[in-house]
Structure formats: C-alpha cells, structure tokens
MOPAC internal coordinates of N, CA, C and O (Angstrom, degrees):
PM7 1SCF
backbone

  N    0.0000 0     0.00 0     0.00 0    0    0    0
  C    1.4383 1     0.00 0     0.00 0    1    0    0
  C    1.5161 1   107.46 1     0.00 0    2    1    0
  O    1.2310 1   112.64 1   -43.74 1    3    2    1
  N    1.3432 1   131.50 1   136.26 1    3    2    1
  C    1.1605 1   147.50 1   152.29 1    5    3    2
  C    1.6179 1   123.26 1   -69.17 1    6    5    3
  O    1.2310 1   116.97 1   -21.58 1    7    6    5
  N    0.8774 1   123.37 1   158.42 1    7    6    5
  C    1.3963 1   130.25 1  -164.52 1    9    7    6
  C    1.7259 1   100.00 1  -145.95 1   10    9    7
  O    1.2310 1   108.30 1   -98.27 1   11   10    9
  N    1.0501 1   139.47 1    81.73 1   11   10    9
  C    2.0331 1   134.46 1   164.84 1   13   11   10
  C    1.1575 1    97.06 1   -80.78 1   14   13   11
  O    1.2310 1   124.83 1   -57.43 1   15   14   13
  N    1.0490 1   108.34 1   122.57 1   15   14   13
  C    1.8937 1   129.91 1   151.58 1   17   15   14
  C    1.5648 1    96.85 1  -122.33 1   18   17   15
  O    1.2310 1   130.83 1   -44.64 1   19   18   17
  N    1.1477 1    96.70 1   135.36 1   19   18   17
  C    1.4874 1   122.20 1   151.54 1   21   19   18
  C    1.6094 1   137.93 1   -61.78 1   22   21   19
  O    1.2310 1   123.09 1   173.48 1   23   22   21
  N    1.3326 1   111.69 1    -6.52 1   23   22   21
  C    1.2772 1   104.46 1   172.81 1   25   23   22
  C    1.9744 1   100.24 1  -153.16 1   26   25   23
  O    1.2310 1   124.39 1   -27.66 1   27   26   25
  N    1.2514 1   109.18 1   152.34 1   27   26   25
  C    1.1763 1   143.68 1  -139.91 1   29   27   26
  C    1.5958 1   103.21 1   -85.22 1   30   29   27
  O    1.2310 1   129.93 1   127.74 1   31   30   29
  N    1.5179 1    98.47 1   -52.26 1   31   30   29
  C    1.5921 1   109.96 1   167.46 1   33   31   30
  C    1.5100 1   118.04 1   -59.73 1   34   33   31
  O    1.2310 1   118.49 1   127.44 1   35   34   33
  N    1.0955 1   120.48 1   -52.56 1   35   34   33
  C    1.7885 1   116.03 1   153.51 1   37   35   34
  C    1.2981 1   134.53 1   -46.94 1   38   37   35
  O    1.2310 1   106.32 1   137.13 1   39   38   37
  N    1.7179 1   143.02 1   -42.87 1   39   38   37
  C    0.9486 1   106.99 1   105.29 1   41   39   38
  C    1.6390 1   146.80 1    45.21 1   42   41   39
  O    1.2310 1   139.39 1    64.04 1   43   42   41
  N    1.3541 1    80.00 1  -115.96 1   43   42   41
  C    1.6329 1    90.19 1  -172.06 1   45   43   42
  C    1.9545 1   110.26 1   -75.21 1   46   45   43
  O    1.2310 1   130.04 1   155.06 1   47   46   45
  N    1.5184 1    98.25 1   -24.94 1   47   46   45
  C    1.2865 1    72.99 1   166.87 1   49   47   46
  C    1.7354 1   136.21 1   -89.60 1   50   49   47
  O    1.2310 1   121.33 1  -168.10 1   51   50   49
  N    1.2164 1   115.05 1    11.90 1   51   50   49
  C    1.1070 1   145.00 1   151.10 1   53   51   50
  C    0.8326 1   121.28 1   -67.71 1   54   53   51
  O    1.2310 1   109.72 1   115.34 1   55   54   53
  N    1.4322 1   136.90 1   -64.66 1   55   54   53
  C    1.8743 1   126.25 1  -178.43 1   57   55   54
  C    1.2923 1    81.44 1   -83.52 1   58   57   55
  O    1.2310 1    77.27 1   -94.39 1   59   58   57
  N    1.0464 1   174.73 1    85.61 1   59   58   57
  C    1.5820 1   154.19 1   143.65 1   61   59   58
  C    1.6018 1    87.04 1  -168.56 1   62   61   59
  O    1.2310 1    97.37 1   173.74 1   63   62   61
  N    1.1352 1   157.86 1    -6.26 1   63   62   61
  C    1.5942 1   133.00 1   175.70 1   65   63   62
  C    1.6667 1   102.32 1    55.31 1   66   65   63
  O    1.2310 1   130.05 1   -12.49 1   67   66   65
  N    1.4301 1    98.22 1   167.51 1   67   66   65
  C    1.4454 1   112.23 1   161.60 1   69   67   66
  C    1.6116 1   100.81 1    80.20 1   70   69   67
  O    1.2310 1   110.91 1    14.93 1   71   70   69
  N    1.6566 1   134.70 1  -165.07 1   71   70   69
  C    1.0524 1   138.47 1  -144.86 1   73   71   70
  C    1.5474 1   136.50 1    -9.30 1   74   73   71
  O    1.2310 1    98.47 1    22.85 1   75   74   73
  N    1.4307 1   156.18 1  -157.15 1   75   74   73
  C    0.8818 1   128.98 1  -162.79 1   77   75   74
  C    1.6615 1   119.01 1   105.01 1   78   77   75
  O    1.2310 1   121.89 1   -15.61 1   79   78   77
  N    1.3024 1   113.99 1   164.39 1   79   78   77
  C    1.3393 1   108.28 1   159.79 1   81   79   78
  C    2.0073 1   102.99 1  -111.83 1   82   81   79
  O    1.2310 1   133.03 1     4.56 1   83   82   81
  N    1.8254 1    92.42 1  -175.44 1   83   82   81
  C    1.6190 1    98.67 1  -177.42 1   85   83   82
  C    1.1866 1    98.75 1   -68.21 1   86   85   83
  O    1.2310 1   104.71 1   142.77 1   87   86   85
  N    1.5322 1   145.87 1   -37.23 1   87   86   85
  C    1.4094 1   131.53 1  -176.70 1   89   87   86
  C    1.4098 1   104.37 1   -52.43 1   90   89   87
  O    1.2310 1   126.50 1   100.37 1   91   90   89
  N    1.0604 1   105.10 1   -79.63 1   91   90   89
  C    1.5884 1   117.17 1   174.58 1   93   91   90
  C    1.5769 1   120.81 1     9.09 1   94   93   91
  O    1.2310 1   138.45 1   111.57 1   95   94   93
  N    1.4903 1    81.85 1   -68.43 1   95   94   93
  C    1.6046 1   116.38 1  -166.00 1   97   95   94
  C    1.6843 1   117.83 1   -34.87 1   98   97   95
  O    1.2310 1   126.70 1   132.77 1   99   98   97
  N    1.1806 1   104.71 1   -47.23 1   99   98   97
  C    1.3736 1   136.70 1   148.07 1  101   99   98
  C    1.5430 1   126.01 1   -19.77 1  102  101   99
  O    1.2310 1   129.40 1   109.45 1  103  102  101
  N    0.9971 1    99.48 1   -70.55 1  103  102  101
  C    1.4341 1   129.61 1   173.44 1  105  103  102
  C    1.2337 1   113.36 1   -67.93 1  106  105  103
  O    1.2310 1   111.35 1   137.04 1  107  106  105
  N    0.8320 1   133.89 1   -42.96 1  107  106  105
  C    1.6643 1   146.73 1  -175.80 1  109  107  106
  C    1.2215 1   105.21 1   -88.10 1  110  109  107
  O    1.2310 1   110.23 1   150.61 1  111  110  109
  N    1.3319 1   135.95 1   -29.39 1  111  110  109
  C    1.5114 1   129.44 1   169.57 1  113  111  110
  C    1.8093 1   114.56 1   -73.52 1  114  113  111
  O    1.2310 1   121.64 1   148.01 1  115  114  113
  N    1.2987 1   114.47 1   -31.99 1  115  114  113
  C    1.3634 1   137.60 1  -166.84 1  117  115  114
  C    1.7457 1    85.81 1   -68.38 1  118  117  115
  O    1.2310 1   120.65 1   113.61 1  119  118  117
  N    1.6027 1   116.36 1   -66.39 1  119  118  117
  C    1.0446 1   116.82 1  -157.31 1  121  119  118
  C    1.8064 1   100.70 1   -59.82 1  122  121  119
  O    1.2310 1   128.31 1   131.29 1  123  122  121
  N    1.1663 1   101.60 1   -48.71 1  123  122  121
  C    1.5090 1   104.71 1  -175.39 1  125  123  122
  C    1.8671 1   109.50 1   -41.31 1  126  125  123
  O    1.2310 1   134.12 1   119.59 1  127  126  125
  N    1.4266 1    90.30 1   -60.41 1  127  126  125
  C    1.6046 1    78.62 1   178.97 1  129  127  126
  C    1.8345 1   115.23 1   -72.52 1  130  129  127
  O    1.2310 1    99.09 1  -174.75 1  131  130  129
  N    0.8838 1   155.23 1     5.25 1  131  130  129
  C    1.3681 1   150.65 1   118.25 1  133  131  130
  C    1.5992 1   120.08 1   -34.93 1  134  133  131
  O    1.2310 1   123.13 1   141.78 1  135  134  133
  N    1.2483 1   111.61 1   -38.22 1  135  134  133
  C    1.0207 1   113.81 1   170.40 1  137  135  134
  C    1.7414 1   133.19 1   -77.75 1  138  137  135
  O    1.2310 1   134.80 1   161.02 1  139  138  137
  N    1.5103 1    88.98 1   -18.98 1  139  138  137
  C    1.4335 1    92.81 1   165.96 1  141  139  138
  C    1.6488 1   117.09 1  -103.57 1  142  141  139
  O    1.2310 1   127.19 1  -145.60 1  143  142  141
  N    1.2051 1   103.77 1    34.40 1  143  142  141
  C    1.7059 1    92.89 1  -179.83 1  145  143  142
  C    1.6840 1    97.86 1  -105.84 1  146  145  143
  O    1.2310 1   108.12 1     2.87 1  147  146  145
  N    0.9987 1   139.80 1  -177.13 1  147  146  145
  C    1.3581 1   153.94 1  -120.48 1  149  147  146
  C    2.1848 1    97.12 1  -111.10 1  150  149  147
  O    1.2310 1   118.77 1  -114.14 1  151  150  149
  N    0.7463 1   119.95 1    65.86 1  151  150  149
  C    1.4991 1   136.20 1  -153.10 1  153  151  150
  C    1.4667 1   101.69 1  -162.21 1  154  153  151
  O    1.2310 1   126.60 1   -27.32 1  155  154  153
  N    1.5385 1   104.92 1   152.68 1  155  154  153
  C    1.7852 1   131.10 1   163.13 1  157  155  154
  C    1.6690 1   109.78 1  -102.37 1  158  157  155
  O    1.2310 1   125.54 1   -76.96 1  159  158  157
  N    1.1122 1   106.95 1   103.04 1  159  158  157
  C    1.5670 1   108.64 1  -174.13 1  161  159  158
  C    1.7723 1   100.34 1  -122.75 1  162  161  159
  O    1.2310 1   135.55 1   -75.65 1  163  162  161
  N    1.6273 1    87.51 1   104.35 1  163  162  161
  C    2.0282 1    84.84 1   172.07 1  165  163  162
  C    1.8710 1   104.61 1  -100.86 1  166  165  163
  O    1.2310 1   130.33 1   -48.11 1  167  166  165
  N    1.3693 1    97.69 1   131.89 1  167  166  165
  C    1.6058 1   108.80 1   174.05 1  169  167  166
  C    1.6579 1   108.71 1   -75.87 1  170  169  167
  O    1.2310 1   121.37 1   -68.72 1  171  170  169
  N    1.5610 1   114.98 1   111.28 1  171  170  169
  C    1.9954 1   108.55 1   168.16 1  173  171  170
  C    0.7746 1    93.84 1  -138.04 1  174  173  171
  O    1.2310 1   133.65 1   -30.45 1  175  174  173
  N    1.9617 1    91.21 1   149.55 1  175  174  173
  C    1.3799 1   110.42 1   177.80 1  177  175  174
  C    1.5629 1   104.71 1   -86.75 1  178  177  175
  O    1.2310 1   121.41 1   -27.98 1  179  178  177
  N    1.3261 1   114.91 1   152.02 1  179  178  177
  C    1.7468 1   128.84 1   171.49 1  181  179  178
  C    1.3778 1    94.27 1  -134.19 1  182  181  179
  O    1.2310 1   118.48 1   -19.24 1  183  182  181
  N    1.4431 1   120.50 1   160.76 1  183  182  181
  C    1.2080 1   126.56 1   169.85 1  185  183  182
  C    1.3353 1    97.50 1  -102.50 1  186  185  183
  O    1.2310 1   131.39 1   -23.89 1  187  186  185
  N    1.5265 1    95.62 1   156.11 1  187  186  185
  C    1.5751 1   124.38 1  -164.63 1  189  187  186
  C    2.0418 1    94.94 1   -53.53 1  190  189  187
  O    1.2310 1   115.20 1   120.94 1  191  190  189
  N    1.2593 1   126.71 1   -59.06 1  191  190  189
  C    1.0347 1   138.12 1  -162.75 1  193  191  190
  C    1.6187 1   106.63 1   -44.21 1  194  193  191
  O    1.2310 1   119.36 1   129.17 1  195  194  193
  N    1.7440 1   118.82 1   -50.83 1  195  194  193
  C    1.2271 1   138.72 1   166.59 1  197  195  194
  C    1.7952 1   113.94 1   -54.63 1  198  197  195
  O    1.2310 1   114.50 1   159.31 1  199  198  197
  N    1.2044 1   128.02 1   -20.69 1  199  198  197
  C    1.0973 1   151.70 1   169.89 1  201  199  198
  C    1.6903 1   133.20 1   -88.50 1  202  201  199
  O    1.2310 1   126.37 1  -176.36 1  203  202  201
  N    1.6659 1   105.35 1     3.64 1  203  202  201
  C    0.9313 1   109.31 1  -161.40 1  205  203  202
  C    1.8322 1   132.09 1   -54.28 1  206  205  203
  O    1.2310 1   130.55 1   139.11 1  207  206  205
  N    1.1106 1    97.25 1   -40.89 1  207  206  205
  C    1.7713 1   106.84 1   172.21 1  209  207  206
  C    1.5479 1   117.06 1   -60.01 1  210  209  207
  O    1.2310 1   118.07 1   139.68 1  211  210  209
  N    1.3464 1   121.29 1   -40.32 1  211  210  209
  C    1.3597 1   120.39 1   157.30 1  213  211  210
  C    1.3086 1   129.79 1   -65.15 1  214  213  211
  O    1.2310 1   119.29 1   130.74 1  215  214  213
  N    0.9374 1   118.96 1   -49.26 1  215  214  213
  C    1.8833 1   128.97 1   169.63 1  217  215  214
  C    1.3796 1    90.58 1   -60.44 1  218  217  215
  O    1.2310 1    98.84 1    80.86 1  219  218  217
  N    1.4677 1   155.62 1   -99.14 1  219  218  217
  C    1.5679 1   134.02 1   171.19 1  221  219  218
  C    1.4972 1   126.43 1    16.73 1  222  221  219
  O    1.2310 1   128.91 1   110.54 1  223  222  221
  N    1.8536 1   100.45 1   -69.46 1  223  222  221
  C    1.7108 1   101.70 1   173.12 1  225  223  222
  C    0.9830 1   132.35 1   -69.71 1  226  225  223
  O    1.2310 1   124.90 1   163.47 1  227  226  225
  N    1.8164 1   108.21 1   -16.53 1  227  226  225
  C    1.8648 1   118.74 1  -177.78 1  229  227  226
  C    1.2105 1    80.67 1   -74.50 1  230  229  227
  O    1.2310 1   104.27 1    97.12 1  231  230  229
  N    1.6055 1   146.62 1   -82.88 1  231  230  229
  C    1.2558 1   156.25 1  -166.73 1  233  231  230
  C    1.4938 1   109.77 1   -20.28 1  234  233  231
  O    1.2310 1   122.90 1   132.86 1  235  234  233
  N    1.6812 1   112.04 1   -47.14 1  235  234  233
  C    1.5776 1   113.30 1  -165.22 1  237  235  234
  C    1.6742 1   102.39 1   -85.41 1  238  237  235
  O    1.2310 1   120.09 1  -179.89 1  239  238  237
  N    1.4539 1   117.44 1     0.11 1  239  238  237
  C    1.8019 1   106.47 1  -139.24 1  241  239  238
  C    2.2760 1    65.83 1  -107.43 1  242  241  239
  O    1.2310 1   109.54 1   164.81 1  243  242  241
  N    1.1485 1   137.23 1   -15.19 1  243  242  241
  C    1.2389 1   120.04 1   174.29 1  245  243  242
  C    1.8118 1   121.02 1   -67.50 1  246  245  243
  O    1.2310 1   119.09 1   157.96 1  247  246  245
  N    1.3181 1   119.33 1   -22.04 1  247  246  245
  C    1.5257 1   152.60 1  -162.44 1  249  247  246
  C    2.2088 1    92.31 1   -82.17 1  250  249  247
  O    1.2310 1   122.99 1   130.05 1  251  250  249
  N    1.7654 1   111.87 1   -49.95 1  251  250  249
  C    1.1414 1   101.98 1  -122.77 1  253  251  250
  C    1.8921 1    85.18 1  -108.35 1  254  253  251
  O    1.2310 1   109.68 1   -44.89 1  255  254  253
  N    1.0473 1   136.96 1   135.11 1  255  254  253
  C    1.2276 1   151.98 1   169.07 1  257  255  254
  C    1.7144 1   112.01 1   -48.30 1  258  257  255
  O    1.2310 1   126.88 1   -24.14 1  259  258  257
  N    1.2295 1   104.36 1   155.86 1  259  258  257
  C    1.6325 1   113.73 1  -150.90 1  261  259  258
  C    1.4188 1    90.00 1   -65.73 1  262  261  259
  O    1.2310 1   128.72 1    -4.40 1  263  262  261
  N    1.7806 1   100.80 1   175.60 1  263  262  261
  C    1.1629 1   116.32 1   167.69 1  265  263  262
  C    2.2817 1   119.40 1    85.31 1  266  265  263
  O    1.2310 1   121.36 1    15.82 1  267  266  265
  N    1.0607 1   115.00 1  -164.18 1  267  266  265
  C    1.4655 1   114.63 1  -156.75 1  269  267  266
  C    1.7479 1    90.58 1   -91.83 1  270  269  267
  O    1.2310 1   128.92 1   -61.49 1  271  270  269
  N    1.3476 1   100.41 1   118.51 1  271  270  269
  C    1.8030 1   102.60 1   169.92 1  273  271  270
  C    1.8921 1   111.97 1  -123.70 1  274  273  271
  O    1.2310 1   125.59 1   -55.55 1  275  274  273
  N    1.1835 1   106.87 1   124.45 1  275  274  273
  C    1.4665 1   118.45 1  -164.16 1  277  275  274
  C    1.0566 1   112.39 1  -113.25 1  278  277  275
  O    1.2310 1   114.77 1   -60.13 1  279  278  277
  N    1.2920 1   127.52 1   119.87 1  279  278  277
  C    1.4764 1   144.47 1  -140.98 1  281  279  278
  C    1.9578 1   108.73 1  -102.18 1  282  281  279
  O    1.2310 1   108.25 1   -68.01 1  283  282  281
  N    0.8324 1   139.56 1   111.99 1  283  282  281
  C    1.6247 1   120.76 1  -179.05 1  285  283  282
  C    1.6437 1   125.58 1   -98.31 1  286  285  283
  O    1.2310 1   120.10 1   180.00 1  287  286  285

C-alpha cells in the first residue's frame, strides 16, 4: 500500500513521532497503529498539484454534513 501526502512535515511527523498540534495528536496515533498491523505501507511525498482529484474531495468533505456521502 502507498500512502501520498502532500506535505513533508507530515511525513516526518509520522515516521519520526513527536511535533504536531493536540488535534493532530489523534490522528497520528490512529495512523501509527494502522501502520503496525500486518501490511507494507510506504509513506511518499507527491505534490498537491499531482494529487488533484483527492485534494478537491478533502476540500469538498469541509462543506458536506456528517456521515456516508456517495458521489455519482
């Protein structure tokens, strides 16, 4: 499995622990344990631009009310 993030500092705070904010914090523990379950997970960076259809839905998913939304 692949992993694209867009930025560099995420990343690192992922293989490297530590910095971040308290929201964050959260998030970064979750991933960690995903990361240790029985899987090949490589972390790369892509730039946002190369990423475009996903960075779009992160963008749209702030707009859209909780729960399962299905796209056609």
């Amino acid at each position: 499995m692949e992993l694209c993030v867009d930025s560099d500092s995420v990343i690192s705070i992922i293989q490297n622990g530590g910095g971040g904010n308290v929201m964050g914090h959260k998030i970064v523990q979750r991933i960690h344990q995903m990361l240790r379950l029985n899987w090949e997970v490589r972390l790369k960076y892509i730039y946002r631009e190369e990423n475009y259809c996903a960075d779009g839905l992160a963008n749209m998913a702030f707009n859209l009310s909780e729960g399962i939304v299905l796209f056609d």
